[in-house]
DRENDREN-976636 format. One record per residue (C-alpha): x, y, z. Coordinates in steps of 0.05 Angstrom, whole numbers, plus 32768, in hexadecimal, padded with zeros to 4 digits. Layout:
XYZ/...
This chain:
8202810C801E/820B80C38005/81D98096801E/820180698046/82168098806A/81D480B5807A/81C5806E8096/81FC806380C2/81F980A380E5/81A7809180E3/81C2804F8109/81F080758138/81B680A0814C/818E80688160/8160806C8121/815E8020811A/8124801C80DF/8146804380A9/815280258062/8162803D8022/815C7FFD7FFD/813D7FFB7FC1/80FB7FE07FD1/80EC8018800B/80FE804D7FDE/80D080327FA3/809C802D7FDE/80A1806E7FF2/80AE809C7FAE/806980AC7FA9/802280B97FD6/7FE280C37FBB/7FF580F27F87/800980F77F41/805481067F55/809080D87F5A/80D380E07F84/80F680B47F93/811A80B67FDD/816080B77FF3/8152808B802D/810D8086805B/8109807A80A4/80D6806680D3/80EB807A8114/80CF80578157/80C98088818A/80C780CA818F/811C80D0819C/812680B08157/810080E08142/811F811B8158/815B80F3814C/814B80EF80F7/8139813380FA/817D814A810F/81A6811C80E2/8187812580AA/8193817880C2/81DD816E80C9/81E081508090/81BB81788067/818B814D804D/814081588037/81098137806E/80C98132805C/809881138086/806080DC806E/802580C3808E/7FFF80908073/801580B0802D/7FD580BC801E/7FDF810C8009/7FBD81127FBF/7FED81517FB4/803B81397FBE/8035814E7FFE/805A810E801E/809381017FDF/80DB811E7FE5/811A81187FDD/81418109800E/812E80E48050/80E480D28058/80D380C4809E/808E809480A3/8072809F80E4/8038806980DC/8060802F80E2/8072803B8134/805B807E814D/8012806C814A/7FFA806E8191/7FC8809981B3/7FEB80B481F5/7FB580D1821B/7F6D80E6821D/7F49811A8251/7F03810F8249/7EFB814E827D/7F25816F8251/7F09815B820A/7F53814781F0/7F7E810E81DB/7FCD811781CE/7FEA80EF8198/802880D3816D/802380F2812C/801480AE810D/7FD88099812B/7FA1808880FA/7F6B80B38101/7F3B80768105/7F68805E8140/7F5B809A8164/7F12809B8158/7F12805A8175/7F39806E81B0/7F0A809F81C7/7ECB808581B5/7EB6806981F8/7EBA80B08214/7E8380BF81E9/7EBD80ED81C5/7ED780FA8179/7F0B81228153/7EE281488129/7EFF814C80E4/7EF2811080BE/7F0881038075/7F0080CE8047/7F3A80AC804F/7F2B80AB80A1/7F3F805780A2/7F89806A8094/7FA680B1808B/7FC580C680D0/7FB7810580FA/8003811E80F7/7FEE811880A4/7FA9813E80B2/7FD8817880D7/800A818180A8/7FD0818A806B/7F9081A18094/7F6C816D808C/7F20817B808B/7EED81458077/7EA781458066/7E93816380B1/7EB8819C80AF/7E8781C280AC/7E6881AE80F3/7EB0819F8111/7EDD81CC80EC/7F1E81BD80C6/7F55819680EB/7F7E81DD80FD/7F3981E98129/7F3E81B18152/7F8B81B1816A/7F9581C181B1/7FF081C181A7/802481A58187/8062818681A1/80908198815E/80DB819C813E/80E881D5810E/810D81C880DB/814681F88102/814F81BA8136/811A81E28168/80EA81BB8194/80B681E281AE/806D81D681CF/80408201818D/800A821A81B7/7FFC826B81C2/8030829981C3/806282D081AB/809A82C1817D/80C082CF813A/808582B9811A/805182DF8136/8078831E8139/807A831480EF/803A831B80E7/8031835E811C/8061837680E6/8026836A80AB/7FE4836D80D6/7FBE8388809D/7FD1835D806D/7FC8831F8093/7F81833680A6/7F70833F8065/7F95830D8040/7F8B82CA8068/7F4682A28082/7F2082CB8050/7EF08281805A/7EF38242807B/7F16821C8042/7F54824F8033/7F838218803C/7FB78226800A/7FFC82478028/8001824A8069/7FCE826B8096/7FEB82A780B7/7FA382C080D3/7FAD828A8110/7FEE82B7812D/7FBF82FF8125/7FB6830B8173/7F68830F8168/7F7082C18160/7F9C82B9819C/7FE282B28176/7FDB82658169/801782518152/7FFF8205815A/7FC78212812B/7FF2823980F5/801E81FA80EE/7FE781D380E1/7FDA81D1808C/802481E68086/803481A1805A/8073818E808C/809981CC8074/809C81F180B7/80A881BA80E9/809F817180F8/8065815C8120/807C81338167/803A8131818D/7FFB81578182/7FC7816881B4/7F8281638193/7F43817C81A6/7F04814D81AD/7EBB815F81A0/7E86812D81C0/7E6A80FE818E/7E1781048177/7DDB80F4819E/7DC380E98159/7DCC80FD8114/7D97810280D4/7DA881088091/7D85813A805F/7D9281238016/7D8181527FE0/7D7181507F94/7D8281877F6C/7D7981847F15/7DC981847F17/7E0B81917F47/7E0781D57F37/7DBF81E27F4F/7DD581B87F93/7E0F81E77F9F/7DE3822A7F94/7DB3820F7FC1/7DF182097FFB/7DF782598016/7DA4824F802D/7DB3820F804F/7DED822D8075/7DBB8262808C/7D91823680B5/7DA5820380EC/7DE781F080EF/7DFC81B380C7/7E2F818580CC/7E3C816A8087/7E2A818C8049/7E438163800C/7E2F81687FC6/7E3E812D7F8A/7E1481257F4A/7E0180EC7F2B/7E4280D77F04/7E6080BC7F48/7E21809A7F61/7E2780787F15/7E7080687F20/7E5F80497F71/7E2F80237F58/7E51800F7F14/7E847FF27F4E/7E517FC17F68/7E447FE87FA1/7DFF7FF27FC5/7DE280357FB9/7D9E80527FEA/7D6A806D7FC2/7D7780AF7FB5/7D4180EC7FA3/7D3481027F5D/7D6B81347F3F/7DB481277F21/7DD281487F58/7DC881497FA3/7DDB81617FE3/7DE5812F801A/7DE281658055/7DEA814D809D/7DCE816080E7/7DD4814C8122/7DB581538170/7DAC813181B1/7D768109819E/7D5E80E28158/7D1781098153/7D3D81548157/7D7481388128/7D33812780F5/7D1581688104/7D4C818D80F3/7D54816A80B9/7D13817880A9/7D2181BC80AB/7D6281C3807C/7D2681A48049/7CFB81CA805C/7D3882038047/7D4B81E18005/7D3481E97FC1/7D3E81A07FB1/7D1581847F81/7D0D814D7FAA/7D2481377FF6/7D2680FB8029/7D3A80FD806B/7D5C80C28083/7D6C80A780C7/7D7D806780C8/7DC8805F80D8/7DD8802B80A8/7DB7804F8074/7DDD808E8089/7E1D80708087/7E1080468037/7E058095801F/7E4780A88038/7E65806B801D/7E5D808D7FD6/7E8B80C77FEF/7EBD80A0800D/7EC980757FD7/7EC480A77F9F/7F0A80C37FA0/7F2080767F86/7EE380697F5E/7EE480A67F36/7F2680A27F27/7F1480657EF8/7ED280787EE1/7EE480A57E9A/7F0080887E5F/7F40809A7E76/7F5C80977EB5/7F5080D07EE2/7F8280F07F14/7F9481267F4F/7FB981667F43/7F7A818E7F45/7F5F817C7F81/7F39819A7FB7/7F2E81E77FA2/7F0182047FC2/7EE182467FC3/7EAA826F7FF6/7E6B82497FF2/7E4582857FD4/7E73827B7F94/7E61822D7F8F/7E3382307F5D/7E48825A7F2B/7E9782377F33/7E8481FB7F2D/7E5F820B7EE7/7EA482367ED1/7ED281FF7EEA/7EA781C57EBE/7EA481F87E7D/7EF381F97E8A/7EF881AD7E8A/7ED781B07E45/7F0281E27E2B/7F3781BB7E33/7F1781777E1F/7F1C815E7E68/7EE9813A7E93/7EE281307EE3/7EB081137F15/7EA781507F48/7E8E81457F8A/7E9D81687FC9/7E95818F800B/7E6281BD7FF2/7E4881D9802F/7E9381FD803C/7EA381FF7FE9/7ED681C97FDA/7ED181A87FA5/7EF981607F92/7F06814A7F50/7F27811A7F22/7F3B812F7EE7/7F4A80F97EAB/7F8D81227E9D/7FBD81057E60/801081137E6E/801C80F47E2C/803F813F7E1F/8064813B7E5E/803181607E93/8026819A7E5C/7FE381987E56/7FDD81887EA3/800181C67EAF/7FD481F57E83/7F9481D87EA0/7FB181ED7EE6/7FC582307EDB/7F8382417EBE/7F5B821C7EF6/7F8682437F29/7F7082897F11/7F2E82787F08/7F2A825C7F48/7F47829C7F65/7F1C82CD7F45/7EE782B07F74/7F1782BF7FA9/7F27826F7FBA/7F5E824C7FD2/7F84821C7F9F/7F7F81E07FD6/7F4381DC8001/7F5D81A3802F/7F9481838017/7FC381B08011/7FE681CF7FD7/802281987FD4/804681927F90/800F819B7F63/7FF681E37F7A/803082047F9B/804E82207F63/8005823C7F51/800B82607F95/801482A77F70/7FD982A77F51/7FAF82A97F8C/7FDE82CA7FBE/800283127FAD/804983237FB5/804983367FF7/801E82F78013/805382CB7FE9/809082F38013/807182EB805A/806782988040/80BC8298802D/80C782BB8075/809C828E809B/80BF824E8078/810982758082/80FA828680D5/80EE824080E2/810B821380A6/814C8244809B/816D82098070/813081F9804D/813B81AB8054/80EE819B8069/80C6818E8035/80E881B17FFF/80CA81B87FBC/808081D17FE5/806082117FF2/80A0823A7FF5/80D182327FC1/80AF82077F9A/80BA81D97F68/809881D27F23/805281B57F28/805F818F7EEB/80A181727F00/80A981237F1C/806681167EFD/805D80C97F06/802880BD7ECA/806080E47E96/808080A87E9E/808280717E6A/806180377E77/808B7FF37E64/80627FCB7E31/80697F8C7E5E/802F7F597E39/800E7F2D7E6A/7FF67EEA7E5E/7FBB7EFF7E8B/7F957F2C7E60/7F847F647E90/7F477F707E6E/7F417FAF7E95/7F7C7FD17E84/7F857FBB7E38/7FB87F8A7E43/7FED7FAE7E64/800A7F9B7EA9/80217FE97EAA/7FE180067EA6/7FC17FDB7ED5/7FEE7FE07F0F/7FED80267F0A/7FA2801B7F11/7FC580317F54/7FBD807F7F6C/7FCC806D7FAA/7F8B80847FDD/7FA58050800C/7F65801F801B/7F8F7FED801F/7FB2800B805C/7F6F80088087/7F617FD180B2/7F2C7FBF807F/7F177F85809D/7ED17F9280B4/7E987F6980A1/7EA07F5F8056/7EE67F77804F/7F2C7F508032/7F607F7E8022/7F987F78802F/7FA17F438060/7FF17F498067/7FEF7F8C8074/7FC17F8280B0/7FF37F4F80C6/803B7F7A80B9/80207FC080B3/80587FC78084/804B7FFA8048/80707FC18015/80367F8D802E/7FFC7FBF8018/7FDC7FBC7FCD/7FF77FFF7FC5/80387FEE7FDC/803F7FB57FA6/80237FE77F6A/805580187F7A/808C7FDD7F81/806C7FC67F36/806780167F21/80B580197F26/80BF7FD77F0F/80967FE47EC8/80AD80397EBC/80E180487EF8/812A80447EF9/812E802D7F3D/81137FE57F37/81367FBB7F07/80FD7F997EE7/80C77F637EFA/81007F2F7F11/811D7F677F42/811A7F487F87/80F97F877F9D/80BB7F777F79/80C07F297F8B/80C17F427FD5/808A7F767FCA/80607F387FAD/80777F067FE2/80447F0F801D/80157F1B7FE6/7FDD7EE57FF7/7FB27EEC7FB0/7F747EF77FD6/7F5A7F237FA4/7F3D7F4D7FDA/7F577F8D7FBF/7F377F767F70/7EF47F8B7F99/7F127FB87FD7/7F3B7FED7FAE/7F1A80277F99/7F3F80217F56/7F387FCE7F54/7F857FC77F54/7F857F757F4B/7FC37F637F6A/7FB87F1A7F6D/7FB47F1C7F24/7FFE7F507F24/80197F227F49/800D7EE57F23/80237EFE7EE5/80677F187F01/80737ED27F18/80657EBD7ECF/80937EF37EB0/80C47ED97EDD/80B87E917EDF/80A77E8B7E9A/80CF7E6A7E65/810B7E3B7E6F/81447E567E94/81067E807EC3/80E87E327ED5/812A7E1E7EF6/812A7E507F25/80DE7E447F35/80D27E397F81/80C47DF37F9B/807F7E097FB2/806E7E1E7F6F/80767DDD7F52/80617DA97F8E/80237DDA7FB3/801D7DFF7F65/80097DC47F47/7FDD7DA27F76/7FA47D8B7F54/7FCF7D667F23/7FF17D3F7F5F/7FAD7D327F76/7F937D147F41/7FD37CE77F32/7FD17CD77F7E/7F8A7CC87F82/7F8D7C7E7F78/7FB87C717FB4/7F9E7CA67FE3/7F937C778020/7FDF7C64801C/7FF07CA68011/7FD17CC2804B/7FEE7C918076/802F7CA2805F/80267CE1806F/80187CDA80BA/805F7CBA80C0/80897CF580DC/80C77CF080B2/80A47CE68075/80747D298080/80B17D4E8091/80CF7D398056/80927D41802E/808F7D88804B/80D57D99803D/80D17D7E7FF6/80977DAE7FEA/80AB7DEA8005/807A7DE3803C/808B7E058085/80937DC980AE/805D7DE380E9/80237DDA80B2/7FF67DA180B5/7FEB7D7E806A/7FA67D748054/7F887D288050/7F757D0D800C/7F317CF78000/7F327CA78001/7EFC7CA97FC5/7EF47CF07F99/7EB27D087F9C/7EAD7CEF7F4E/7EB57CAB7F5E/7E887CAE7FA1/7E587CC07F74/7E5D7C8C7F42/7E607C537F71/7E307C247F64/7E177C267FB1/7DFE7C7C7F9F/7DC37C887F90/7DB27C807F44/7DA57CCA7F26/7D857CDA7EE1/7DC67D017ECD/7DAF7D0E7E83/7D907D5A7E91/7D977D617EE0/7D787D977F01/7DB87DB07F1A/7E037D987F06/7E387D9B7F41/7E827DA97F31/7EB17D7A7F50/7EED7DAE7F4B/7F337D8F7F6A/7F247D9F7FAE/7EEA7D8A7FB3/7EF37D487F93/7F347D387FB1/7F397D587FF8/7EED7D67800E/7EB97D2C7FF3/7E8E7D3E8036/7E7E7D7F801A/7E687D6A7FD3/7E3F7D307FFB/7E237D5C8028/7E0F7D917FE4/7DF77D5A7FC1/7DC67D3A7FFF/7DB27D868007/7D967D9A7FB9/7D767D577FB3/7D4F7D637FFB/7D3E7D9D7FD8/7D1F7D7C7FA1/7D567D817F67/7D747D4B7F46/7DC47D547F4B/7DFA7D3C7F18/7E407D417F28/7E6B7D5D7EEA/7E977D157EE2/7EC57D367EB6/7F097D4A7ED8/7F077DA37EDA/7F377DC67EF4/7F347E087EFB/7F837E147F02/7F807E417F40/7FC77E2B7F58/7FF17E2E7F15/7FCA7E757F16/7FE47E8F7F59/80297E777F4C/80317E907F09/80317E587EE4/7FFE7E7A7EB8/80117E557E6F/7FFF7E137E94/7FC57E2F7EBC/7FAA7E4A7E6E/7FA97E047E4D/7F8E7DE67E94/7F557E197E9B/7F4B7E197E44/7F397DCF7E4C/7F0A7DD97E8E/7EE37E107E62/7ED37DD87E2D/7EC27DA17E66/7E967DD97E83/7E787DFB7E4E/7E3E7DC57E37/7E257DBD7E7C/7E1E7E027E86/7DFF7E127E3F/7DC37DFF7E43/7DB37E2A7E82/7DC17DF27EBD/7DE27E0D7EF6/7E1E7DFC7F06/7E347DF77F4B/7E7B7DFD7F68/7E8E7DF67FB0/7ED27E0B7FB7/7EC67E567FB5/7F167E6B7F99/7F037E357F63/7EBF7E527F54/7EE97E917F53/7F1A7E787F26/7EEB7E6E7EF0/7EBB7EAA7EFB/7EFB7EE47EF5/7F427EC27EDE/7F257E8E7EAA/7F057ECC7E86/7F4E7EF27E86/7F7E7EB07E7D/7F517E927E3A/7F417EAF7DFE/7F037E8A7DF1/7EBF7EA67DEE/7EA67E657E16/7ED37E7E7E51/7E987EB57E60/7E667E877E5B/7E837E527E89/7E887E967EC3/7E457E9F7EB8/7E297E5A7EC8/7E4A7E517EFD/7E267E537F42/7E367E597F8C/7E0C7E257FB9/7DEA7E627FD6/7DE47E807F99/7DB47E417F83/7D907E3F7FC0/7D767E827FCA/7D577E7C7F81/7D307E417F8A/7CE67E4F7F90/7CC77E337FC7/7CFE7E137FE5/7D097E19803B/7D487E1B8055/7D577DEF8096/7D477E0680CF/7D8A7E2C80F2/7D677E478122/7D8C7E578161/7DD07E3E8142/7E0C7E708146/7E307E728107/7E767E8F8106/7E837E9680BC/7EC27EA68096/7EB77EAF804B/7EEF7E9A801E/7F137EE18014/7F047EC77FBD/7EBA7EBC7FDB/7EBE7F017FED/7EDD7F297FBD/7ECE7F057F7A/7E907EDC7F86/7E707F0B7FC1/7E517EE57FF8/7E117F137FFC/7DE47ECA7FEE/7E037EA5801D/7DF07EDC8050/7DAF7EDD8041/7DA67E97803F/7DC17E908083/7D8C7EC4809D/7D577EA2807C/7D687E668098/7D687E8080E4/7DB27E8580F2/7DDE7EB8811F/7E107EC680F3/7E557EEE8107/7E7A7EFE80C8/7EC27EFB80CE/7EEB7F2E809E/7F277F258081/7F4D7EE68062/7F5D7EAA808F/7FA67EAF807E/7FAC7E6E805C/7FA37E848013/7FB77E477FF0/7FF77E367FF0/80107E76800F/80087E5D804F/80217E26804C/805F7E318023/80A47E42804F/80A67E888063/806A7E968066/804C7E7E80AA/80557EB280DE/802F7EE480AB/7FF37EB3809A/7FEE7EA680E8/7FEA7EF580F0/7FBC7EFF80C1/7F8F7EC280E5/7F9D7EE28125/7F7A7F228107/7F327F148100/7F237EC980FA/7F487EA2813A/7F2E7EE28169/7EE17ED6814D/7EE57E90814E/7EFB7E8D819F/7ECE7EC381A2/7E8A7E93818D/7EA47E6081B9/7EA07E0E81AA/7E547E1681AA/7E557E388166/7E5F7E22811B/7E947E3180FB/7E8A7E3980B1/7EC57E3F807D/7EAA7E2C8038/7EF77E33801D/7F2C7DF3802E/7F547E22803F/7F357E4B8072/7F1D7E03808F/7F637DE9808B/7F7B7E2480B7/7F507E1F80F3/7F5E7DD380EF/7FAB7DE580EC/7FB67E278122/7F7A7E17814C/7F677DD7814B/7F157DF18132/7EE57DC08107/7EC87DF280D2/7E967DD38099/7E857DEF8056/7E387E078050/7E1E7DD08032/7E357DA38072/7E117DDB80A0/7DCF7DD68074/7DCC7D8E8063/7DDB7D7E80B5/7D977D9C80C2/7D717D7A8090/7D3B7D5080B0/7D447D0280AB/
């Protein structure tokens, strides 16, 4: 059907989100998997009519629908091609719960997070849980059978589904609960076969699962839908059954010689109480979580453990029982742990090692096989064949898994270089060893593109015949999901890393990725962090999608967007608009350079598109005004400097800051910042300042732009601060900039001779071991991460490595006494570069030494710069305010400190709320004693 066709009738159904422009289908030709289609068209329908309403269109017309969650299935579950329909976007909602009842009915999009949170005050939970919990949705968990790491104690998500409101793919709505029909009379006609063939184990998730329609299990046609990859039907509503949460849970963790030993040690476990959790890794992921920076418990002797989980009514029978599965265990050695936080840092290392891993071997590492899984008494011995058939084929992977009901994940450091060859032997091979164990292909993810073609190999002929009459009783045209389970197509077809990668060479020297802008954005595989409201205490990314929940404002959105742009044919290049307005929203928080699994750096993407755009004569004259005015800031603050006073008063004059505004690019509704009468160098020269020994101070303080020419009180306030605390201070009187805003807007040849020039003005005070202490944390930032990739000069590294936070300095000195805070309610909001590139773990601490409350506000302030500012761009940046900071800061009430070390985050408050905030050295140095 041509495409604008498809819309209008789309339109004339009363599908009003539809699109098939390029951007949407770039966003949507791939999920979390190795596979690429690109769509016809992709709707997100509103309500549950447009719905319906989709389905049928796309039905008359013929055309392929396959439905997408958070597109977060790791087997091209959620590609196709013809209309995708996102569900996410608007039918998210939890319609009911019945506490009585134990059950909650929702839109297929919900987030499974979302629903946890829904029923949390009745002391209530959906039971499956997987890793990616913050984001996928339960209609995605239905169609794969989504499982999780408590499976074991909850049972798959097929267990826990009370009905299902669905379409089949014949038009047909029916209310999937128990009950007679085509289906189950199909199976009456193959009893036998169906008991023998189908839930041979817990994790036989490949094909569909027939064994739920045998009358012995109550003819649950609900449940037989569920794990059948969108193929059969299209979710509507599903009624979900709730199991009451904990009184309290314990946490056994095992050490075992290798994985191996853990997973022989699992069939004994299972034996005594029952657990909840029984997961296995080995010390090549613990490496990689904590070759990522991130805090790992102690952990008992061995190089491969068991992290096995039990729970009760109260805290001492939780420990007991733990007690007991040691007690059970040949571990070499065991812990028990009970602390919650503790608890929950252990299962941090799971749920981050999907992303982790996949960047951990020399090469990168990918899906495609999976999630097999096979009966736990098998574990052991599989898991030794399975790594002695990496080898043979000169492969590597990082294993970990659901041990306790024998799945297994992996990433495997696959090459396509031969088109998906290789990938294709490996698979075959895995797929009838895996079956000789009698396991299933796909343990919880379903078999998607990447297994169903291996389907033969673990099913026989008649098994395979019951799957085609299954699909042809309720899908007669075949037009949901085609290409999975039935019919399917080749596992090494639409492979997305077969691809050639454009040789696009970056002035930014990705250090990471050798130098090409290819490689790294497909640093992307698409696990979808950046879709969860990651926003907690400590989290960034990705502040635009909290504010639009739109899949082009997400990190993964923009690599796929930069994906098709560098090795599709559907993007025309880096100076397509599609990738200008994937980019656009994009606030260079670097939140996701520290967030994503995979440390996608989009800040850094997106400032070297602007540069290959940008770049060169004929790309400047179509530079935005913003670039050039709010891009080159420091230099206008330095030439203005001399007549700030006047210029400041100028500014207060309406028509001149509206013209000011205009002339800038700036959204007329934004406040400009004041100049600093006097920089911070000069205050310090005056001859009225104290007189300093400068020769070899104790500590030097940077005077970067914004500091010198917008925020002197801060550098005062620093200054008053160290030399209370006994150090002498010298201010670097050198101009250094670290060329932060020709950075963000692309302007990176500029931004190279700028920052070359602050290396050499920063190099000999750092050289001889002197701290160095910058204030403005995205300056500080600047020259810790960018300098090191924009200059080619050995010095660059050394500079980064001098350079010191305030807290940083502080929390080293011996002896030294904070003031006293005591009693003082601090609401602080780290600069989102504080977070993610400099880490604000000291200034924490300092704060708790010091006595303060401190509430830690997530996220980024929305500001960002100039993004905020510039035209365009205001209703986002107040949304993404609106998201954590404004709610905490009317929260704390007037009483309470507001502390924003970034000019920024303080310009912000000032601007949408009217809120005083002060850097730290202004908190610390207010409480010094006179």
């Amino acid at each position: 059907m041509v495409t604008d066709q498809l819309l209008r009738d789309l339109a004339r159904a009363g599908v009003g989100d539809a699109s098939a422009a390029t951007l949407d289908r770039a966003l949507y030709s791939s999920d979390s998997s190795l596979y690429r289609i690109v769509p016809q068209a992709v709707a997100r329908p509103r309500s549950t009519d447009e719905l319906l309403a989709a389905v049928q269109v796309a039905r008359e017309a013929g055309v392929p629908v396959t439905m997408r969650g958070a597109g977060t299935s790791i087997a091209g579950n959620a590609v196709g091609p013809g209309l995708v329909l996102d569900t996410s976007r608007h039918l998210n909602r939890v319609l009911a719960v019945d506490p009585e009842a134990r059950t909650a009915t929702v839109q297929p999009g919900i987030v499974h997070a979302g629903l946890q949170r829904r029923v949390a005050p009745h002391g209530l939970r959906f039971g499956p849980d997987p890793s990616t919990h913050t984001r996928c949705t339960i209609g995605g968990m239905i169609g794969n059978n989504a499982c999780g790491s408590r499976a074991l104690g909850y049972g798959r998500t097929a267990d826990n589904v009370a009905g299902l409101r669905v379409v089949l793919g014949d038009g047909t709505v029916l209310d999937a609960g128990s009950g007679e029909g085509p289906l189950t009379r199909l199976v009456d006609d193959h009893l036998e076969h169906v008991r023998t063939s189908f839930g041979r184990f817990g994790r036989q998730v490949s094909g569909y699962s027939l064994e739920h329609l045998l009358p012995e299990n109550g003819r649950r046609l609900d449940r037989f839908l569920v794990g059948s990859e969108g193929t059969l039907a299209v979710v509507l509503e599903a009624t979900v059954e709730l199991v009451p949460e904990p009184g309290a849970t314990a946490l056994a963790v095992l050490g075992y010689p290798s994985m191996a030993d853990a997973a022989d040690d699992v069939p004994g476990l299972l034996a005594g109480d029952p657990l909840v959790a029984c997961e296995g890794l080995d010390a090549r992921i613990v490496d990689v979580v904590r070759a990522a920076g991130k805090s790992v418990p102690d952990l008992p002797r061995g190089a491969g453990w068991l992290f096995v989980e039990v729970s009760a009514d109260t805290a001492a029978e939780a420990e007991a029982r733990a007690g007991r599965v040691v007690a059970l265990a040949g571990a070499t050695e065991a812990r028990v742990v009970t602390g919650a936080a503790e608890q929950a840092a252990l299962w941090r290392i799971r749920e981050d090692g999907a992303g982790l891993a996949a960047r951990s071997l020399g090469r990168p590492a990918y899906s495609g096989w999976e999630d097999a899984a096979v009966p736990p008494e098998h574990l052991g011995e599989w898991l030794r064949d399975f790594d002695a058939l990496l080898r043979e084929h000169r492969l590597d992977g990082v294993p970990y898994g659901h041990f306790g009901d024998g799945c297994v994940h992996v990433r495997i450091d696959f090459e396509f270089d031969d088109g998906g060859q290789r990938f294709r032997t490996f698979l075959t091979e895995a797929a009838d060893r895996v079956a000789a164990y009698g396991g299933s292909l796909s343990g919880e993810h379903g078999d998607g593109r990447a297994r169903s073609e291996l389907l033969p190999r673990m099913y026989d002929a008649d098994s395979l015949r019951l799957f085609a009459a299954a699909k042809a009783i309720c899908d007669p045209d075949g037009l949901l999901n085609p290409g999975v389970l039935v019919d399917p197509d080749p596992l090494d077809g639409a492979l997305r890393p077969a691809r050639p990668v454009a040789g696009v060479r970056p002035l930014l020297r990705l250090t990471h990725d050798g130098g090409s802008l290819g490689r790294a954005a497909h640093r992307c595989t698409g696990v979808g962090k950046c879709l969860a409201d990651n926003t907690g205490p400590g989290g960034v990314m990705c502040p635009s999608y909290t504010a639009t929940r739109d899949e082009k404002d997400s990190t993964r959105g923009r690599a796929r967007v930069l994906q098709e742009a560098l090795d599709g044919d559907l993007v025309d290049g880096l100076r397509d608009p599609a990738v200008h307005e994937a980019l656009d929203l994009c606030l260079s928080c670097k939140g996701c350079a520290r967030d994503c699994p995979t440390g996608v750096d989009m800040a850094t993407y997106k400032s070297e598109v602007l540069h290959q755009t940008y770049g060169g004569r004929w790309g400047a004259l179509k530079r935005p005004r913003s670039h050039l005015a709010l891009g080159r800031l420091p230099l206008w603050a330095r030439l203005s400097a001399p007549v700030a006073p006047a210029l400041n008063a100028a500014l207060r004059l309406g028509p001149v800051l509206r013209l000011a505004r205009a002339g800038a690019g700036i959204d007329q509704r934004r406040g400009v910042p004041r100049f600093s009468s006097r920089t911070l160098r000069r205050t310090v020269r005056a001859p009225s300042a104290p007189v300093r020994d400068l020769d070899r101070p104790d500590v030097w303080l940077w005077a970067d732009t914004f500091t010198d020419h917008f925020a002197v009180e801060s550098g005062q306030a620093a200054i008053r601060l160290l030399e209370a605390a006994g150090l002498r201070v010298g201010v670097i009187p050198e101009t250094a900039c670290c060329g932060l805003t020709w950075i963000t807007t692309g302007q990176l040849t500029q931004a190279r001779r700028i920052v070359a020039r602050t290396v050499a003005t920063l190099h000999p005070y750092v050289v001889d071991g002197t701290p160095v202490i910058g204030l403005e944390p995205s300056c500080l930032a600047t020259m810790r991460s960018d300098a090191v990739e924009l200059v080619d000069d050995p010095r660059a590294a050394e500079v980064a490595a001098g350079l010191r936070t305030l807290a940083e300095v502080l929390t080293g000195l011996d002896g030294w006494t904070p003031p006293d805070l005591s009693g003082v309610e601090v609401v602080a909001q780290p600069h989102c570069h504080h977070a993610s590139v400099l880490g604000w773990e000291a200034d924490a601490a300092l704060l708790r030494r010091a006595g303060a409350q401190v509430t830690r506000v997530g996220g980024c302030c929305g500001l960002a710069g100039n993004f905020g500012v510039e035209k365009g761009h205001y209703e986002v940046s107040v949304a993404v305010a609106e998201h954590d900071l404004l709610p905490a800061v009317r929260a704390a009430g007037t009483d309470a400190v507001v502390l924003a070390d970034g000019l920024s985050c303080r310009t912000q408050l000032e601007d949408l709320e009217g809120v005083p905030a002060i850097h730290l050295a202004q908190l610390l140095a207010s409480r010094l004693q006179a």
